[in-house]
C-alpha angles and dihedrals in degrees: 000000000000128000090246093046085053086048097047088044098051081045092050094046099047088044087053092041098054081043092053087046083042095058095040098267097119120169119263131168097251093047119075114226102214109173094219087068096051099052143054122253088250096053095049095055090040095057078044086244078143093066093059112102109241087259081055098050089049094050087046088049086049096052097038080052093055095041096048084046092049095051100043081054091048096048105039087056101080110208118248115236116250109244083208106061112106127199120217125198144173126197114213114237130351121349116195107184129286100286 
């Protein structure tokens, strides 16, 4: 399969993927993410998802699956602050006091 296909393929399956958040079918480990039933029939020719060989749909649905799982986990984690970063400035000119 070449490289662009791959590319279109991964577009077309993170934009179907933040649709599918977007309308309240968000991924969860018991529901299985299939790209056929998140898009229309129009949208699945049109990203060549036609052209895939049944073996090839089913690895594109896994991996869809696992992606959709990682980055709800991802996003639903929010990320502690770091108590040791440190911010730096420096104000240009004269600086009087806050008042």
């Amino acid at each position: 399969m070449p490289k662009s296909t791959l590319v279109a393929l991964t577009l077309c399956s993170t934009l179907l993927f933040f649709t599918a958040i977007g309308q309240g079918k968000g991924p969860s480990v018991e529901t299985s993410l299939r790209l056929d039933s998140l898009m229309t029939a129009a949208d699945f020719k049109s990203c060549g998802l036609n052209k895939l060989s049944a073996e090839e749909m089913s690895h594109l649905n896994a991996w869809l699956q696992s992606f959709a799982v990682r980055l709800a986990t991802t996003a639903s984690a929010p990320e502690e602050p770091n108590a040791t970063d440190v911010i730096e400035s420096q104000v240009a000119g004269d600086f009087n006091g806050w008042d």
